[in-house]
N, C-alpha and C positions, 0 to 999 in steps of 0.2 A: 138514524131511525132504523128501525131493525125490522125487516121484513117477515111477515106471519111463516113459520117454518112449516117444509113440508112433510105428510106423513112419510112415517118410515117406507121405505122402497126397496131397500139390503144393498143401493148402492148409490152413488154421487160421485161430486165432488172431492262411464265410467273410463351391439358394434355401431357406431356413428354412420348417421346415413347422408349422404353426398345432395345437398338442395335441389329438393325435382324441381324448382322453379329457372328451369332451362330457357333461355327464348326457341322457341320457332320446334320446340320439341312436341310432338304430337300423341296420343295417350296410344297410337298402334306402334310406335316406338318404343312403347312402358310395357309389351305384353311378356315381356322374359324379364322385368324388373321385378327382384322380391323385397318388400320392405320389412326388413325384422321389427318385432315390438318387444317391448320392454317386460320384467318379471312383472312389474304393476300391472301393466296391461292386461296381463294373464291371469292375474288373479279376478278381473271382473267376471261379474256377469256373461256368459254366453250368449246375447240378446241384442236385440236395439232397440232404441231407447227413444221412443216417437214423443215428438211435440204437435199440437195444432193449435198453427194461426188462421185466426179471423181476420178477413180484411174486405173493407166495404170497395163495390169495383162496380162499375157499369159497363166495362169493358167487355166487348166478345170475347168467347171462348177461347176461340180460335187466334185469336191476337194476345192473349194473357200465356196459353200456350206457348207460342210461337216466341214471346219475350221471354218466359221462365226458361224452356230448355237453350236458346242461345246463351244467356246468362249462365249455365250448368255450365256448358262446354265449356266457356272461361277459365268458371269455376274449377272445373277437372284440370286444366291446363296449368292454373297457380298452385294444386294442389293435389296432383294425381293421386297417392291414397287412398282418398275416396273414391276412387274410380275403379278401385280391385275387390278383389273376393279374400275371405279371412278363412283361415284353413288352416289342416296343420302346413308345420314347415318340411319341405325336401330337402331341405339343404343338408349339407353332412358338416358335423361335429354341433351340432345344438341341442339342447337341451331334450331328453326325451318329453314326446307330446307339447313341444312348443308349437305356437303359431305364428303365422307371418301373414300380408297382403302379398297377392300375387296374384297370376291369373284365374281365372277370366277378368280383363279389364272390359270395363262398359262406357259407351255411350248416351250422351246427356239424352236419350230418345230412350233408351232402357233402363235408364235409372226414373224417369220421370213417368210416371203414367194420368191419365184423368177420368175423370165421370164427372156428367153430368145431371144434374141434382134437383137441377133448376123447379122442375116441376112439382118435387116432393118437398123443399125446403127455402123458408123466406129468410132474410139477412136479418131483416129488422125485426119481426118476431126471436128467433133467437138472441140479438142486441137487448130488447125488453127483457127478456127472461135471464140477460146476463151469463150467456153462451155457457149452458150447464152443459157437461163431460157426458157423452153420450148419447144426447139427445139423438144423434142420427147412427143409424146402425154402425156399428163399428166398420163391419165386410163391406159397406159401401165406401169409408172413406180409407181402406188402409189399403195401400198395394196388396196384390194376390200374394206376394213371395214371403208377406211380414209373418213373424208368428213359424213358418215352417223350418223346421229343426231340421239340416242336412249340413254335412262333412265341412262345405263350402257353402256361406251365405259372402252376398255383394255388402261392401261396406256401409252405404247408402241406396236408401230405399225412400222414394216417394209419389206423393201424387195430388194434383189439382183438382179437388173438388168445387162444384160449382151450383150455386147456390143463387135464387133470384135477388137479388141486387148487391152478391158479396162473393168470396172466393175463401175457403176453407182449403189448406197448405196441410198435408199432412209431410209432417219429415223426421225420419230416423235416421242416425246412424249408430254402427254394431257397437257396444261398449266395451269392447276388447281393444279398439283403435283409439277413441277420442271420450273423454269427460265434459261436462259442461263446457266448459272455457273453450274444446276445440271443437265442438259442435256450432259455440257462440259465433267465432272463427269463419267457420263455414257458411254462416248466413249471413255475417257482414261482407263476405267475397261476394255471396249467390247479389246479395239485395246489391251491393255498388255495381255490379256488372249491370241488371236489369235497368238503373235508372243509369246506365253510361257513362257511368265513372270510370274508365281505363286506370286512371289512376290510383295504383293498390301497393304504394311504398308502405305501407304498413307489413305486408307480409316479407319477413326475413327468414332466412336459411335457420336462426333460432326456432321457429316454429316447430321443426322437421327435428331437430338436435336431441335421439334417444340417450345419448351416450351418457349424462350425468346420472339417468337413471341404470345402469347397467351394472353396476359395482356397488357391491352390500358387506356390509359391515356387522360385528358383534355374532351372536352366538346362534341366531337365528331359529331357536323353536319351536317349534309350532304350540307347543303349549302355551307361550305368552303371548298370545294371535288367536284365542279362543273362537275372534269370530270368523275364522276361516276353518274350515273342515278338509278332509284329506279322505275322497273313495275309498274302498276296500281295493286290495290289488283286483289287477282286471277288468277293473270298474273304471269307465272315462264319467265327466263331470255331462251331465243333462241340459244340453239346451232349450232355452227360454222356457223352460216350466212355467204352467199356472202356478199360481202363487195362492189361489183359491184351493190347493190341491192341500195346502200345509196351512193355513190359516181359517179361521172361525169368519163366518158370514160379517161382513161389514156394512157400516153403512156411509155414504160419502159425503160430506158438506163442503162448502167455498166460503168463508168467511172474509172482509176485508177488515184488516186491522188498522187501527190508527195509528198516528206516530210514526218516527223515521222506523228505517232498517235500512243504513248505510253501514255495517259491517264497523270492526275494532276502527276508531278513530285515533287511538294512540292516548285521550286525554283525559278516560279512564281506567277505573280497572276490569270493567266491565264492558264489552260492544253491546251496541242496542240490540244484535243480534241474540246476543244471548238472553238479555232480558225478555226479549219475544220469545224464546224457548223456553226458558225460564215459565215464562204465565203458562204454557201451554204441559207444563211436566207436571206444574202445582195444580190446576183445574182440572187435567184430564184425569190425573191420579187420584183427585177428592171424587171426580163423578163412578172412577170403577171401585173406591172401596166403599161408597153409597150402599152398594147393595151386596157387599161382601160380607161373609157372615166370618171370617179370620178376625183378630186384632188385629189392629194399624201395626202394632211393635212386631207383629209378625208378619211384616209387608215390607218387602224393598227394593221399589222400583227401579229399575235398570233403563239407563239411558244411553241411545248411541245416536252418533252423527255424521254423517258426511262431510270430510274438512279436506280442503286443499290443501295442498303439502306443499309448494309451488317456491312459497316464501321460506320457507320449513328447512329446507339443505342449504349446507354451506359447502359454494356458494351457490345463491338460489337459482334454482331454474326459471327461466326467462315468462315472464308473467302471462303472456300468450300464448306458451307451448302446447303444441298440439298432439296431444298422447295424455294418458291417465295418471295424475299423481294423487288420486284420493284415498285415502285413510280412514280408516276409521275410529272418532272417537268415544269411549265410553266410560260411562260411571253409574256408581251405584249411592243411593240414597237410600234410610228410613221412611217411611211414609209418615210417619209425624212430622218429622222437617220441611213434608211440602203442602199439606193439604191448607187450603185456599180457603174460607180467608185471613188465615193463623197470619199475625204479624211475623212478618220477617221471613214470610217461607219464599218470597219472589228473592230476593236479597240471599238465600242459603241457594238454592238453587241453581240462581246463574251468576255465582262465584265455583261452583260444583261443576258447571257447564266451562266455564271457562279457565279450572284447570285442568280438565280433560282432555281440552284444545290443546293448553301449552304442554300436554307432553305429547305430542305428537310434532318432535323436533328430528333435525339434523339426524341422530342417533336413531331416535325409533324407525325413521324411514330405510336406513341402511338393516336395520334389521328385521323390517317385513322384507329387504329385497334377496339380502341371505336366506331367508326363511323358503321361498320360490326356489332361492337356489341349490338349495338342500335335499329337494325333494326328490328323487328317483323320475317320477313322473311326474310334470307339470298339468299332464290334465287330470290328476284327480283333487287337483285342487282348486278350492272355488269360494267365495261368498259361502258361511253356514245357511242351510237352509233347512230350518226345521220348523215345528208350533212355537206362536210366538209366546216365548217366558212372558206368565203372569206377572198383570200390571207392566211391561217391558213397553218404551216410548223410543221411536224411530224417527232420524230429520234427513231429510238433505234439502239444498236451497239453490234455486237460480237466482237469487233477488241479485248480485254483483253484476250480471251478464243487461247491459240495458239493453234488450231487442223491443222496447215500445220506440227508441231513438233511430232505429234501423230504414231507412228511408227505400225503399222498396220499386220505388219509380210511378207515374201517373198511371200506366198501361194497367200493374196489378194491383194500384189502391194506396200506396202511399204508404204509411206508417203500418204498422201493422196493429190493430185495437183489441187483442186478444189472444191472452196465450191459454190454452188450455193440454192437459195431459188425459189419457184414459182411468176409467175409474182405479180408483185404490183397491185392493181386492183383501188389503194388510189389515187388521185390527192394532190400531196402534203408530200408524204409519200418518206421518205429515211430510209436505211439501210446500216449500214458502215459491211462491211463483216472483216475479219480476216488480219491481214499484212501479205503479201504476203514475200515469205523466200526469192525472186531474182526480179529482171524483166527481162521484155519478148521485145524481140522484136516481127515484124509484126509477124515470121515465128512461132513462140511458143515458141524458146528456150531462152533458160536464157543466159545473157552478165554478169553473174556473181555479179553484183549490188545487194545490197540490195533495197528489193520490197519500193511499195508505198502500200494504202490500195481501195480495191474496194469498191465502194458504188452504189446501188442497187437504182436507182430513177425513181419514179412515176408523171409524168407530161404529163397535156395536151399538144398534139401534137405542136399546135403554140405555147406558153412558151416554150417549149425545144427546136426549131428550134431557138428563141431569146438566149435562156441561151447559145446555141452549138456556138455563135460568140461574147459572151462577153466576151473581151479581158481578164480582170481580171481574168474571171474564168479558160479562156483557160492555163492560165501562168501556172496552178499547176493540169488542167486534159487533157488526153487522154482516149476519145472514145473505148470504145470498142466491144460491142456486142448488138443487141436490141433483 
């Protein structure tokens, strides 16, 4: 059932280093330790990259607290990293404007902060309304230091919000350090610690191992790397820019889709994954040339992706490694080949989608790494960030990362029941969130089903009043929060 949508609003819904995982080593021990990062690393985003979990708690404050930051210091202990500042590097013979982790190291009392909320915001009223992005002022739940652009930001940044009958977790870390998978990493340490699991054989010295990413191969041009840009000399690359600054007004929606989204299974030639990209490239791009006054045969949508590289080198990097190997994939289509609901444009689409994927192998990744390495200065090189190319569709996905399975401990609430990120500010830009453990009816609660996956979309207001009534689309979503 598809919920009555709401009026437009303009918004809704990334040298080998020696295992810090020392015993009895203490993080005032790490303050003269520098962790180098990798050319990947360096290419992301200057930024971090906050997530917020919902979690229902009747627990005081003061004891959710006092559980979260002992759990941190653990935390920092398994995985000190996170516990420094990203900066340039001092070290001598590196790369110019490389960066590293190094001091200032912080304690789990500095990296944590709280507010209490209680008064202005109910658990279960936001549960009803299906925890829409924003609802609470952003300044209220984001640590002070998030957002501010200086020489030297802390790796990790967060803070307990707290909410009458719930606890709202805001947590970043800087995307020059860790991508999904090692962000992932880091709240399955944080959450085993709090419900008293000591026991974290999961985390090996592979986690930490920069060294397969250090060495690049092939010709390394930046011209075949279009979506990376290079400043003008002089010029360093700009931290955490609004992204409002360079894109057209959007508007945000939560949709949840039906059907799996378990990633390539091997026993097609398609992953479901892609086929949910897929519908979303063919419907979104029938809603924007609706009211385009070009021909379709002079239309051709540009598609990119955020893909793991992980499995990608030979031989592959360790599936839990902790550091950035994301890539990115793209392709270009006709807009007659996708518009929805043309037979066969789902089917042309995400075989388009998924050989965009496969060339982003072994090879390619060696030569984004020469590419970094080529460059005179590494800080002027970054993610492109310009208007985004007409009709042009943007993805990256947490669905692989299960943090709804993340057991969190009684004190802060248990499972975690919701993941949410800050609005989109991208025209064009989706976010598949995590598969959901059940679905929900209107009311919040679970009918016991296994979930569909939320995705997180940025479109202007008239293209998404088009997309919210094509039939196709509607078959496999419900609406749910702007």
């Amino acid at each position: 059932m598809m919920e009555p949508p709401q009026a437009p609003t303009h918004h809704a819904l990334l040298p080998t280093l020696r295992s810090p995982t020392v015993p009895g080593c203490k993080l005032s021990d790490a303050n003269n330790v520098v962790f180098p990062i990798s050319p990947i690393d360096m290419l992301m985003p200057r930024m971090h990259v906050p997530k917020l979990l919902y979690f229902p708690s009747t627990a005081e404050p003061a004891a959710i607290t006092s559980n979260l930051r002992a759990a941190l210091a653990l935390t920092l202990k398994s995985i000190p990293i996170i516990a420094g500042s990203v900066a340039p590097s001092k070290q001598e013979g590196v790369q110019k404007g490389s960066l590293s982790v190094q001091r200032p190291y912080f304690e789990a009392e500095d990296i944590l902060s709280s507010n209490d909320l209680r008064n202005e915001y109910d658990y279960e009223q936001l549960r009803a309304a299906h925890f829409p992005s924003d609802e609470i002022a952003w300044d209220a739940i984001a640590p002070k230091q998030f957002g501010k652009a200086a020489d030297s930001a802390p790796v990790m940044l967060a803070q307990a919000n707290f909410l009458r009958g719930g606890l709202l977790l805001f947590f970043a870390v800087h995307h020059c350090v860790l991508d999904e998978v090692g962000l992932f990493n880091v709240m399955k340490v944080w959450s085993s610690s709090c419900r008293g699991d000591v026991d974290l054989h999961f985390v090996t010295p592979q986690w930490f191992d920069r060294s397969p990413l250090l060495q690049g191969a092939g010709t390394g041009r930046l011209e075949d790397h279009p979506e990376y840009a290079l400043a003008p000399e002089a010029e360093t690359v700009r931290a955490a820019e609004d992204p409002s600054v360079y894109f057209p007004s959007s508007e945000n929606m939560v949709a949840t889709m039906s059907g799996p989204n378990n990633g390539d299974d091997g026993s097609a030639w398609i992953s479901t994954n892609d086929a949910l990209i897929a519908l979303f490239w063919c419907c979104i791009t029938s809603a924007r040339v609706a009211e385009s006054t070009k021909a379709t045969s002079e239309i051709f949508p540009l598609f990119a992706m955020a893909v793991n590289g992980r499995s990608k080198l030979h031989p592959p990097v360790a599936p839990d490694y902790c550091g950035n190997v994301v890539l990115i994939a793209k392709t270009l289509s006709k807009a007659d080949d996708l518009l929805s609901p043309q037979p066969g444009c789902l089917a042309k689409a995400a075989s388009l989608v998924r050989k965009a994927v496969n060339v982003v192998d072994d090879a390619y990744v060696r030569d984004v790494i020469q590419m970094v390495r080529n460059v005179d200065d590494v800080s002027r090189l970054a993610p492109r960030r310009r208007p985004s190319i007409e009709y042009s569709l943007g993805c990256s996905t947490w669905a692989r990362q299960p943090y709804y399975s993340l057991d969190w401990g009684r004190t802060v609430g248990g499972a975690c029941e919701r993941i949410r990120k800050r609005r989109l500010h991208t025209d064009g830009l989706f976010l598949i969130f995590p598969r959901l453990p059940s679905t929900e009816g209107l009311d919040g609660k679970s009918d016991g089903r296994k979930g569909g996956v939320e995705v997180q979309l940025g479109l202007q207001s008239s293209h998404l009043q088009i997309l919210m009534k094509n039939p196709v689309f509607m078959e496999f979503a419900q609406w749910r929060c702007s």
